[in-house]
DOLUM-734767 format. One record per atom (N, C-alpha, C, CB): residue number from 1; atom name; y negated, z negated, x negated. Coordinates in Angstrom, 2 decimals, always signed. Each point is the difference from the previous one (the first is absolute). Glycine has a CB too. Example, Ala and Ser with C-alpha at 12.3 -4.5 7.8 and 13.67 -1.06 7.14 Angstrom:
BEGIN
1 | N | +5.69 | -7.80 | -13.19
1 | CA | -1.19 | +0.00 | +0.89
1 | C | -1.20 | +0.00 | -0.90
1 | CB | +1.17 | -1.25 | +1.89
2 | N | -2.22 | +1.97 | -1.54
2 | CA | -1.19 | -0.06 | -0.82
2 | C | -1.09 | -0.73 | +0.77
2 | CB | +0.63 | +2.15 | -1.18
//
This chain:
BEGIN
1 | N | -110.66 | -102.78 | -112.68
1 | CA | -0.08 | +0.92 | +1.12
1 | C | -0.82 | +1.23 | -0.39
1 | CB | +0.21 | -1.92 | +1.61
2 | N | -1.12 | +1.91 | -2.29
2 | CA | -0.78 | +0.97 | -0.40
2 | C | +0.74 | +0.95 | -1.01
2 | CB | -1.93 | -1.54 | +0.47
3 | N | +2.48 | +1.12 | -1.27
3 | CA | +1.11 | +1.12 | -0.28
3 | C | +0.98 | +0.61 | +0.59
3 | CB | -0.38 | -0.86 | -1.31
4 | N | +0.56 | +0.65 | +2.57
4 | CA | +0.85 | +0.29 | +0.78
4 | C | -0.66 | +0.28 | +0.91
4 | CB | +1.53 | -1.01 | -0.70
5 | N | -2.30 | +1.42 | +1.00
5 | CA | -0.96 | +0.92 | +0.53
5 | C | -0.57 | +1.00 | -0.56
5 | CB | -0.27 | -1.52 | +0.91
6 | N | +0.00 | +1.42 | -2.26
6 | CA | -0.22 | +1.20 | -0.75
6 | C | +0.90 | +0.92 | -0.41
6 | CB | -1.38 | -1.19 | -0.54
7 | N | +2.92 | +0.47 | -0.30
7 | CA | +0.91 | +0.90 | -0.01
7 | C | +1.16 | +0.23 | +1.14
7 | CB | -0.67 | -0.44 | -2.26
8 | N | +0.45 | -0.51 | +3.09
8 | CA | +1.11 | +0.56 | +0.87
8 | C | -0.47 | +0.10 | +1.64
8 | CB | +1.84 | -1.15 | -1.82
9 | N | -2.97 | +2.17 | +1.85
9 | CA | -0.42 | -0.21 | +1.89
9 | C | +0.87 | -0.48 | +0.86
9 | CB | -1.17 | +1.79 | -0.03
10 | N | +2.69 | -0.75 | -0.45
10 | CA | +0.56 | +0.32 | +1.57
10 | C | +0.52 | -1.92 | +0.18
10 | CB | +1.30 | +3.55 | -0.12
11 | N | -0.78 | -3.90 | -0.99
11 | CA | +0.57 | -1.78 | +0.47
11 | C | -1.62 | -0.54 | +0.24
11 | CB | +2.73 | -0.69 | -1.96
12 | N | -3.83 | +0.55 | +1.22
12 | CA | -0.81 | -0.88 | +0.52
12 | C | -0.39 | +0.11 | +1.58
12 | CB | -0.71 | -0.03 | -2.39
13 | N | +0.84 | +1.72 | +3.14
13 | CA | -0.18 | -0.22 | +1.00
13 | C | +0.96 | -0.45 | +1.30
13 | CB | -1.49 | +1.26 | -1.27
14 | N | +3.06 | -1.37 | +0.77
14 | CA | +1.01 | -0.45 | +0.33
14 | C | -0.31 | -1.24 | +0.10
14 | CB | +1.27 | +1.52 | -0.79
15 | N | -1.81 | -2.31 | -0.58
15 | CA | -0.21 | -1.62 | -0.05
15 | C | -1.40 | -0.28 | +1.13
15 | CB | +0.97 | -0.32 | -3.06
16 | N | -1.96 | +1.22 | +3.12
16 | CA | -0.83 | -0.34 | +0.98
16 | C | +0.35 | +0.06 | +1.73
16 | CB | -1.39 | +0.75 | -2.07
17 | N | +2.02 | +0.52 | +2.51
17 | CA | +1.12 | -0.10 | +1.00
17 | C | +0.74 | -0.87 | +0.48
17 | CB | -0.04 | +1.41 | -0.70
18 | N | +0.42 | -2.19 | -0.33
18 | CA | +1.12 | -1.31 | +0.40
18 | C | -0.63 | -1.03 | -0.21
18 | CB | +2.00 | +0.82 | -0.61
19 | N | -3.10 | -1.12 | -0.05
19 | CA | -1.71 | -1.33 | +0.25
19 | C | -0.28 | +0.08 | +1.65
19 | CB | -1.84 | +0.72 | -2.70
20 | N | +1.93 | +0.54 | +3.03
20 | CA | -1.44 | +0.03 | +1.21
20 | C | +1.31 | +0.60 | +1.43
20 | CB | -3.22 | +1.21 | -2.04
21 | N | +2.84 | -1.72 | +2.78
21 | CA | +0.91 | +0.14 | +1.09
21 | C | -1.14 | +0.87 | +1.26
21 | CB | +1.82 | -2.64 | -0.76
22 | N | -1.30 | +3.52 | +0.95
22 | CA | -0.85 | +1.21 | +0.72
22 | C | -1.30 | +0.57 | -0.84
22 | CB | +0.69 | -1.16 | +2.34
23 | N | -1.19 | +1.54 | -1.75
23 | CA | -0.97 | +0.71 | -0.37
23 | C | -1.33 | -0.72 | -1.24
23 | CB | +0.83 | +1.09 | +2.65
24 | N | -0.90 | -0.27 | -3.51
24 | CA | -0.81 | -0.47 | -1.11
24 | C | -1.46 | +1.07 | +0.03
24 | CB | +2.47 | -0.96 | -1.58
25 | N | -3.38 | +0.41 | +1.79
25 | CA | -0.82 | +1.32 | -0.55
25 | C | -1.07 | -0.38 | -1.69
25 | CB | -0.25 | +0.86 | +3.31
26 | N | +0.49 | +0.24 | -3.63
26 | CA | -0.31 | +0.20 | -1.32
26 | C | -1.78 | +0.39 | +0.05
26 | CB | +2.89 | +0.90 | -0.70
27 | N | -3.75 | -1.67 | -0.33
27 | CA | -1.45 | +0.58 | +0.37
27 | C | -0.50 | +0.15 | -1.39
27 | CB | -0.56 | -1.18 | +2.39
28 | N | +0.10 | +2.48 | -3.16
28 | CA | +0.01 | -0.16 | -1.17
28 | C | -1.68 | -0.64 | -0.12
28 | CB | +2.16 | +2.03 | -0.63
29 | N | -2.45 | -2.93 | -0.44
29 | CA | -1.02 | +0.07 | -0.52
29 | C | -0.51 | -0.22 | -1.43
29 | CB | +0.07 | -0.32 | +2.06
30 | N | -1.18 | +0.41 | -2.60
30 | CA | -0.57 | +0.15 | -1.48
30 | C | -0.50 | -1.80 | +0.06
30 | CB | -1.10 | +3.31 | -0.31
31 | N | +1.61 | -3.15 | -1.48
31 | CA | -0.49 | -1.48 | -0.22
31 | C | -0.37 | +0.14 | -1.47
31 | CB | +1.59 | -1.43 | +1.78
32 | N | -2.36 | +0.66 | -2.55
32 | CA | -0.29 | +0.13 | -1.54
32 | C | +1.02 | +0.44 | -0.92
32 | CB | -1.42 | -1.67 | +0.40
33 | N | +2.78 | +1.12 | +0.25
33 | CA | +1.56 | +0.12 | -1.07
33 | C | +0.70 | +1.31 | +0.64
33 | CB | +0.69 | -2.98 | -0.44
34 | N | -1.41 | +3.52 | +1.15
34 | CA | +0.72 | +1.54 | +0.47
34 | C | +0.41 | -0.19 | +1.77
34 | CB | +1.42 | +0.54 | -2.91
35 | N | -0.84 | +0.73 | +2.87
35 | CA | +0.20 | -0.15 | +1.57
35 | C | +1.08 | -0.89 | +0.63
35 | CB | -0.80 | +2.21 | -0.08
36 | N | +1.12 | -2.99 | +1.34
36 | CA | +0.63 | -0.92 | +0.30
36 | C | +0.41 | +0.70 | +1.54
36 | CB | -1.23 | -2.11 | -1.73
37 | N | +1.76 | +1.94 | +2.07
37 | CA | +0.88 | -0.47 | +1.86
37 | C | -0.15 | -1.88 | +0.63
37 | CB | +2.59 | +2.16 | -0.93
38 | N | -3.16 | -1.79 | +2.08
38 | CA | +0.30 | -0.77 | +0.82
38 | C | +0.87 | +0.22 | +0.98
38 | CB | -1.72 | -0.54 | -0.61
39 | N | +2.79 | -0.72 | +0.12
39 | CA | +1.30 | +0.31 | +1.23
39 | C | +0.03 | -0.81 | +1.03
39 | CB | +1.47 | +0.67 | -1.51
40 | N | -1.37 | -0.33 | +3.07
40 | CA | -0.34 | -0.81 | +0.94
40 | C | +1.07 | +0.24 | +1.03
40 | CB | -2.46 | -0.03 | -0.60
41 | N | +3.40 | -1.26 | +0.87
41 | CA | +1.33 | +0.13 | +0.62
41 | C | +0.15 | -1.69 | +0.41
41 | CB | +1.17 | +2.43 | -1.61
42 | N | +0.49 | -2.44 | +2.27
42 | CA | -0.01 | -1.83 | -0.30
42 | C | +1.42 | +0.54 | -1.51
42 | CB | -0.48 | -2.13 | +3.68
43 | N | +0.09 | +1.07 | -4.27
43 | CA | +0.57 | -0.20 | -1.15
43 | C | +1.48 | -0.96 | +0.35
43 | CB | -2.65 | +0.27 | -1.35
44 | N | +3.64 | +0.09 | +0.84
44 | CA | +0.92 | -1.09 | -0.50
44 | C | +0.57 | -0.15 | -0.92
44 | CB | +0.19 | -0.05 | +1.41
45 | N | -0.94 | -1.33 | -2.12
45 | CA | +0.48 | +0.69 | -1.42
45 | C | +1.40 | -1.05 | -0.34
45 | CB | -2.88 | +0.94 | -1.13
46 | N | +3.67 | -1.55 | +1.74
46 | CA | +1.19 | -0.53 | -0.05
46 | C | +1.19 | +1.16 | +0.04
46 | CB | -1.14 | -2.16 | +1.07
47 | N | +0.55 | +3.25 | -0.74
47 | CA | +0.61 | +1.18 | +0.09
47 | C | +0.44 | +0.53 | -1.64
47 | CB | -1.48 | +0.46 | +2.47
48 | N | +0.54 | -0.99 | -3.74
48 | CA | +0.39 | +0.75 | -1.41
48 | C | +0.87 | -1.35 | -0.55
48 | CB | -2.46 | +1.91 | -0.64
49 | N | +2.72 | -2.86 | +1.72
49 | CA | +0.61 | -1.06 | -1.09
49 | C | +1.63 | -0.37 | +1.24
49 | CB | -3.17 | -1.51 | -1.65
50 | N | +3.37 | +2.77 | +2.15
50 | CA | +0.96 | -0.02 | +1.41
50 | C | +0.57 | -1.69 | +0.93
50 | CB | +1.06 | +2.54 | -1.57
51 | N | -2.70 | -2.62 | +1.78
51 | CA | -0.04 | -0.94 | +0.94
51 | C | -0.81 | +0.64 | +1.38
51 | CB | +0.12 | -1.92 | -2.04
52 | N | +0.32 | +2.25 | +2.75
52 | CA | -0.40 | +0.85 | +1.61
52 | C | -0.90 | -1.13 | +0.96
52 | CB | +2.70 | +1.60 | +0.14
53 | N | -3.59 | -1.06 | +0.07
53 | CA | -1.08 | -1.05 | +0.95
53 | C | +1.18 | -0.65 | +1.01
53 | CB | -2.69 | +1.70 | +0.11
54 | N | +2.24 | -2.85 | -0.12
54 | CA | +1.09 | -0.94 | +0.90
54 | C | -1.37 | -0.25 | +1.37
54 | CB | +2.10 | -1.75 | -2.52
55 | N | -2.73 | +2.51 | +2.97
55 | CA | -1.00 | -0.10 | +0.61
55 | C | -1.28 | -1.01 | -0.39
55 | CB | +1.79 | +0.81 | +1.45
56 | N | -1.97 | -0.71 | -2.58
56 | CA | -1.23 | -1.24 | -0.49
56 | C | -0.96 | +0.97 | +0.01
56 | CB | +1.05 | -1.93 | -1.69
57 | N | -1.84 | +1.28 | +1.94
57 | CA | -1.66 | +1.29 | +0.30
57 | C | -0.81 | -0.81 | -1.47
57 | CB | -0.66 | +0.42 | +3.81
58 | N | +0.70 | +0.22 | -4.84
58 | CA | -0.88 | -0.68 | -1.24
58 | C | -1.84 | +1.32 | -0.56
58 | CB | +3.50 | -1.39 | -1.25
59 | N | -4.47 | +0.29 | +1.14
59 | CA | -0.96 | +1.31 | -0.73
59 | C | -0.41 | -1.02 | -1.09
59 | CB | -1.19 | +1.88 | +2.15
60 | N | +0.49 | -0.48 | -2.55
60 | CA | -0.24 | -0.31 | -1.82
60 | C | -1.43 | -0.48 | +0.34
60 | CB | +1.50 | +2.14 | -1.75
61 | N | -1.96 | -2.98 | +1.08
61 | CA | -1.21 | -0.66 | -0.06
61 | C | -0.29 | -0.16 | -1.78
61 | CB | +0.43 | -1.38 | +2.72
62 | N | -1.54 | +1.20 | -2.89
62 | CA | -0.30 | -0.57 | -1.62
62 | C | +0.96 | -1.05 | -0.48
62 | CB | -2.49 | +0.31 | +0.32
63 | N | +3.19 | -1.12 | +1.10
63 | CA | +0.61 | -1.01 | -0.91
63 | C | +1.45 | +0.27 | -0.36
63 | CB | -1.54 | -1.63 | +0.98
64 | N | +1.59 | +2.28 | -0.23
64 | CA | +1.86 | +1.10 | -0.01
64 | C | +0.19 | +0.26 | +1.23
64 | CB | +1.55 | -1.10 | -1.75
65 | N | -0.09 | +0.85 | +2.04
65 | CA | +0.71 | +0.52 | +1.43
65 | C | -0.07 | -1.41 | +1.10
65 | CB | +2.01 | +1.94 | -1.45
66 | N | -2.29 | -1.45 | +2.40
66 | CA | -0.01 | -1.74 | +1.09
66 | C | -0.03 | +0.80 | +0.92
66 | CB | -1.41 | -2.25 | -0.83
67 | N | +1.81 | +1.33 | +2.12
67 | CA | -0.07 | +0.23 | +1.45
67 | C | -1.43 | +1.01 | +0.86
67 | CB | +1.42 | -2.61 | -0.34
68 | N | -1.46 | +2.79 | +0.80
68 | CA | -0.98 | +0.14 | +0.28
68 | C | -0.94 | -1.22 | +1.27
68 | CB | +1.18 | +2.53 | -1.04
69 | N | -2.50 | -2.82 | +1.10
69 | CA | -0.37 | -0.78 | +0.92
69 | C | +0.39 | +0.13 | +1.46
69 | CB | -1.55 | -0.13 | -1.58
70 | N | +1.76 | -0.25 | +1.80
70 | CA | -0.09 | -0.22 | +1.88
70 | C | -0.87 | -0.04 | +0.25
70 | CB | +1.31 | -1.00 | +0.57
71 | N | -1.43 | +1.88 | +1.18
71 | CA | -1.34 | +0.51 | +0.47
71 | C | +0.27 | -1.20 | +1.33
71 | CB | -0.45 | +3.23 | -0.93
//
């Protein structure tokens, strides 16, 4: 992905467009390895492997993707 972000913006931001469903906001910040973005949206990422949310609500945790708890 990082090469494809470096040499080709206009598809990496096509490929980020079709990850994130509405609105994404972009927040730049500095880190030891250079400058970075924080991207903050809901994600679907069944979307780069053309599988379309079948309505499953999933978040990323340290251990991977799971349900989320019930309140």
């Amino acid at each position: 992905m990082r090469n494809t972000f470096e040499h080709q913006p206009e598809q990496a931001r096509e490929l980020v467009a079709t990850l994130f469903d509405g609105k994404i906001v972009f927040t730049p910040f500095k880190t030891p390895a250079g400058p970075r973005f924080l991207l903050e949206g809901t994600a679907l990422p069944g979307r780069l492997f053309g599988v379309e949310d079948a309505g499953v609500l999933n978040v990323a945790s340290p251990g991977g993707f799971e349900p989320p708890l019930a309140t």
